[in-house]
C-alpha positions as CSV (number, residue, x, y, z in Angstrom):
1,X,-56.4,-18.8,171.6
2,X,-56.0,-15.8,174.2
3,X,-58.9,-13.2,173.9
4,X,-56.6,-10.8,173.1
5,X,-55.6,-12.9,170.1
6,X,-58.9,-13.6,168.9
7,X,-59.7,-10.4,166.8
8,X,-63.5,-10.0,166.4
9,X,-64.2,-10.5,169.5
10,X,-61.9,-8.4,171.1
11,X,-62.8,-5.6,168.1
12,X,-66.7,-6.8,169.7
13,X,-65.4,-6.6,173.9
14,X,-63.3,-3.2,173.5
15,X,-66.1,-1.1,171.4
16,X,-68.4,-0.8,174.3
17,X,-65.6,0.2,176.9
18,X,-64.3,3.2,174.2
19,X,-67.7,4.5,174.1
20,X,-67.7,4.3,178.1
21,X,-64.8,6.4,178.4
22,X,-65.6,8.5,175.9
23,X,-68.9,9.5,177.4
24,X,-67.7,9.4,180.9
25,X,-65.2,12.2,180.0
26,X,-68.2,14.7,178.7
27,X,-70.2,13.6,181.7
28,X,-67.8,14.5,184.1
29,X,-67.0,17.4,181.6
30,X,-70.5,19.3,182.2
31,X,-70.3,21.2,185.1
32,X,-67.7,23.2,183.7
33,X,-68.1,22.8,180.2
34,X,-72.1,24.1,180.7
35,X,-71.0,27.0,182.3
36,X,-68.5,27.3,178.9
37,X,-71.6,26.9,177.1
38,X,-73.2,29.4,178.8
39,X,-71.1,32.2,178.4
40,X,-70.5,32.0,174.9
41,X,-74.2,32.2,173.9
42,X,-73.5,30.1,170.5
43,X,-74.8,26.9,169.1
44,X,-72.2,24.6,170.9
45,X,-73.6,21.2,169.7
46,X,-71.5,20.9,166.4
47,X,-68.7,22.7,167.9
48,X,-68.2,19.9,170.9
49,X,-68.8,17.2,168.8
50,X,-66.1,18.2,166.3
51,X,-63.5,20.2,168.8
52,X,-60.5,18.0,166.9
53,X,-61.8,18.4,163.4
54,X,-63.0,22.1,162.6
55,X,-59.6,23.3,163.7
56,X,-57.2,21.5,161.0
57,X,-59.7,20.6,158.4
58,X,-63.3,21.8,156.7
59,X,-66.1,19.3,157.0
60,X,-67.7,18.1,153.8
61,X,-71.0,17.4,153.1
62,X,-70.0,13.7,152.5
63,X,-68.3,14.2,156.4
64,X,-71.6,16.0,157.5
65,X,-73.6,13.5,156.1
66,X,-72.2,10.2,157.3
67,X,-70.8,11.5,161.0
68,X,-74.0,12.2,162.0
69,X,-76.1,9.6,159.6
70,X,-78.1,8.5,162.6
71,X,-79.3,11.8,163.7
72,X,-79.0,14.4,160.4
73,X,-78.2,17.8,160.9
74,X,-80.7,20.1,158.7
75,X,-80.0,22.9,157.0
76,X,-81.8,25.3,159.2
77,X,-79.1,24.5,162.1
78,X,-76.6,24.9,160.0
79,X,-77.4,28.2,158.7
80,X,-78.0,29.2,162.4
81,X,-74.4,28.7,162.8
82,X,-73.3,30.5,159.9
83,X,-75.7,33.2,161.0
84,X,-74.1,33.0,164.6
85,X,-70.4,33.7,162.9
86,X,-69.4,30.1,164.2
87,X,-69.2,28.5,160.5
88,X,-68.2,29.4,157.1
89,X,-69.6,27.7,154.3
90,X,-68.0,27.9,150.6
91,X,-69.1,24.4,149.7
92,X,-67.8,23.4,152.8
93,X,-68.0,23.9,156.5
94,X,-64.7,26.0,157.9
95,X,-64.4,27.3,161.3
96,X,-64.1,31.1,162.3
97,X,-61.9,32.6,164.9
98,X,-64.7,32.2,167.0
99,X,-65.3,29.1,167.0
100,X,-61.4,28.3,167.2
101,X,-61.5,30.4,170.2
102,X,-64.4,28.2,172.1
103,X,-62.4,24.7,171.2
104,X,-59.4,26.2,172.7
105,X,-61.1,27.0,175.9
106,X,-63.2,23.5,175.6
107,X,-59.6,21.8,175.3
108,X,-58.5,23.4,178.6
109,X,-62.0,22.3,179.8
110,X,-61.3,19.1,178.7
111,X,-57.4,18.9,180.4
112,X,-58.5,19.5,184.1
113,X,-61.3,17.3,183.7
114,X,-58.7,14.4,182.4
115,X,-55.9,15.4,184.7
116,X,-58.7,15.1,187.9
117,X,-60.9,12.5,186.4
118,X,-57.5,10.1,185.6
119,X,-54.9,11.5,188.2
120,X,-54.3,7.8,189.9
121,X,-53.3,6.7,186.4
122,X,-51.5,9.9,184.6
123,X,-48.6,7.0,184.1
124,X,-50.2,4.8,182.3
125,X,-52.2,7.4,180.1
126,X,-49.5,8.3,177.4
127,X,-48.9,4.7,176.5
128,X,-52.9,4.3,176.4
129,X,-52.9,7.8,173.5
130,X,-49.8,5.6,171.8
131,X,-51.8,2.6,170.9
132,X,-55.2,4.5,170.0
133,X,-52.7,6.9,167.8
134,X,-51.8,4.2,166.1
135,X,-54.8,2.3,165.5
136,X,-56.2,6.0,164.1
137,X,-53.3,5.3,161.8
138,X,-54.1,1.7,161.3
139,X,-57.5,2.4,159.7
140,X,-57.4,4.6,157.1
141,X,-57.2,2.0,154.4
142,X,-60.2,0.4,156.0
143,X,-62.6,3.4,157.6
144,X,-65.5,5.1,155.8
145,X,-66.6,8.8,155.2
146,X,-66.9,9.9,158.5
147,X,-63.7,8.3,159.8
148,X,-61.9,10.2,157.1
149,X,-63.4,13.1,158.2
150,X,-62.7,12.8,161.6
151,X,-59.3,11.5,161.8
152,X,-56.5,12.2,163.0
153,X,-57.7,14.9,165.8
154,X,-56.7,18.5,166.3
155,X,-53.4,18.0,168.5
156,X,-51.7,21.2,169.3
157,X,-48.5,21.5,171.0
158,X,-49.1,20.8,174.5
159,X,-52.4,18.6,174.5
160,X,-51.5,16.5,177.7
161,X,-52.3,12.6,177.2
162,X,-55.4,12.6,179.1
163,X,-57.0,14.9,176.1
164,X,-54.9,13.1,173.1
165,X,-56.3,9.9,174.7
166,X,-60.2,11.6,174.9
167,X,-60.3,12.5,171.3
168,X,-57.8,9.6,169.8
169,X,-61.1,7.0,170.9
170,X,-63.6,9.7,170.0
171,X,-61.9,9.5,166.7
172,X,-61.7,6.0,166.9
173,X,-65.4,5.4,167.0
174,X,-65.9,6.2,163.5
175,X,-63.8,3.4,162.2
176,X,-66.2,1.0,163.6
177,X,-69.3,3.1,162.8
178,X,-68.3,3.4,159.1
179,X,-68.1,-0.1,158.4
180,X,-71.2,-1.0,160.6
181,X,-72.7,1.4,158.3
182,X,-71.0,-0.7,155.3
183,X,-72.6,-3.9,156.4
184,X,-76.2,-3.0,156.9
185,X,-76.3,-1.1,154.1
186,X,-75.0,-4.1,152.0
187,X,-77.5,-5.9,154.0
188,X,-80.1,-3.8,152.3
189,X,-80.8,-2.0,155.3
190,X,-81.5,2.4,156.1
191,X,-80.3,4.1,158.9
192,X,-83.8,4.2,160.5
193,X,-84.3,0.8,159.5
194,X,-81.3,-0.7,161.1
195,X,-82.0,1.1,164.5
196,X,-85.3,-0.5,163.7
197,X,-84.2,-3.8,163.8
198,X,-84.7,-6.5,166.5
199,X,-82.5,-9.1,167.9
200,X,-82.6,-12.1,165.8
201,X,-80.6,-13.7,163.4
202,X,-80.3,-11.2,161.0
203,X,-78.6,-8.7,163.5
204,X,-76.2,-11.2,164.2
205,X,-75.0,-11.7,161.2
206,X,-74.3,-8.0,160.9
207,X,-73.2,-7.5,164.3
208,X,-70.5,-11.1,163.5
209,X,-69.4,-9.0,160.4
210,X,-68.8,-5.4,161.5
211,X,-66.7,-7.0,164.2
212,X,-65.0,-8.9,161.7
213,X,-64.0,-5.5,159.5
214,X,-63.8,-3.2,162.7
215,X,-60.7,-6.2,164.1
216,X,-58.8,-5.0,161.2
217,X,-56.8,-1.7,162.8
218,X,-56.1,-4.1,166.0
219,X,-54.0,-6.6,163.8
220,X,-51.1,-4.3,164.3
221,X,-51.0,-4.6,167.5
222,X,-49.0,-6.9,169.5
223,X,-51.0,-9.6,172.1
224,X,-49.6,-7.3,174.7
225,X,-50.0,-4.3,173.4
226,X,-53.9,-5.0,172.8
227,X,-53.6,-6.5,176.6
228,X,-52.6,-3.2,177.8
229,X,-55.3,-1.0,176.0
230,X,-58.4,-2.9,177.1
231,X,-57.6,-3.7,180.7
232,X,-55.7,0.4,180.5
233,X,-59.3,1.4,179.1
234,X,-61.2,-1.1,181.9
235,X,-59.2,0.7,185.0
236,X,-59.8,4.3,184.3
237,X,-62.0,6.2,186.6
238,X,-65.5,7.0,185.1
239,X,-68.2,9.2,186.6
């Protein structure tokens, strides 16, 4: 069996390179994405984590609650948002103009960093957004909460493929987090605990499983298809 063809394990071998290109992006993002920051004087946190979200739909408490399940918002930092004109809260969380206005200028942030970051391999990039588009598509039957809530991304007219590509995985992410979350907590197991946890038998069991559940968006890609996404994902430049 190729290791393209063998599910879990590629589900288990790709996870780790989305969540280097994902990061990678926001690292080489922060030069000019601080200076972003820094003008606009708000709360940014939220409002970067959630740039293809809080423009085309509220987040729920259920959405809140599970994106972040690791690492909880309270309600103070919320408030402080509100307070800061960046959030609207009628049971849930909408965005204002202003904080429309800082996503816009984070997406343009966001398109020269891709375009420079990825310039060697602007050819292969919008085949690369195709296939994570469709695995977003792919998973809604089998995501969780904070999957739901996070895909699909804000995509206005003109995102180049660099960006679509950036928050396509970002979205992505949740898919396997949610039924991570799934296991362990049909394992018996709370957030703290499983961070908690130690290598051993038990975490493999879990780990064998969530790879199991997160392979199933992948089966509708073709051998080649999943080919060119991980060894598209393994050549792009990273900071």
């Amino acid at each position: 069996m190729s290791r393209f063809d063998d599910l879990p394990g590629y589900a288990a071998s790709i996870a780790p390179l989305i969540d280097a290109v994902h990061l990678g992006v926001h690292v080489a993002s922060r030069p000019i994405g601080g200076e972003l920051v820094r003008q606009s004087g708000l709360q940014t946190e939220l409002m970067i984590d959630l740039r293809y979200v809080l423009p085309i739909r509220p987040l729920t408490p259920e959405g809140l609650t599970a994106l972040y399940r690791y690492n909880p918002f309270d309600r103070a930092e919320i408030e402080a948002q509100i307070a800061q004109g960046i959030l609207v809260d009628d049971g849930a969380l909408h965005a204002t103009d202003i904080s429309l206005a800082f996503i816009a200028a984070l997406y343009e942030v966001h398109a020269t960093v891709t375009g420079a970051l990825w310039a060697d391999h602007a050819d292969r990039l919008p085949e690369l957004a195709d296939l994570a588009g469709r695995l977003l598509a792919a998973g809604a039957d089998s995501g969780g909460a904070a999957f739901t809530q996070a895909s699909p991304p804000y995509e206005p007219e003109g995102t180049p493929a660099g960006v679509l590509l950036f928050n396509r995985l970002a979205a992505l992410r949740y898919h396997r987090a949610d039924v991570h979350a799934a296991v362990w907590e049909e394992e018996g197991f709370t957030a703290a605990q499983i961070i908690a946890l130690t290598p051993g038998a038990v975490r493999d069991r879990i780990e064998a499983e969530t790879n199991r559940r997160a392979a199933v968006p992948y089966e509708t890609l073709t051998t080649r298809e999943r080919q060119t996404l991980l060894l598209g994902l393994s050549a792009l430049d990273l900071p």
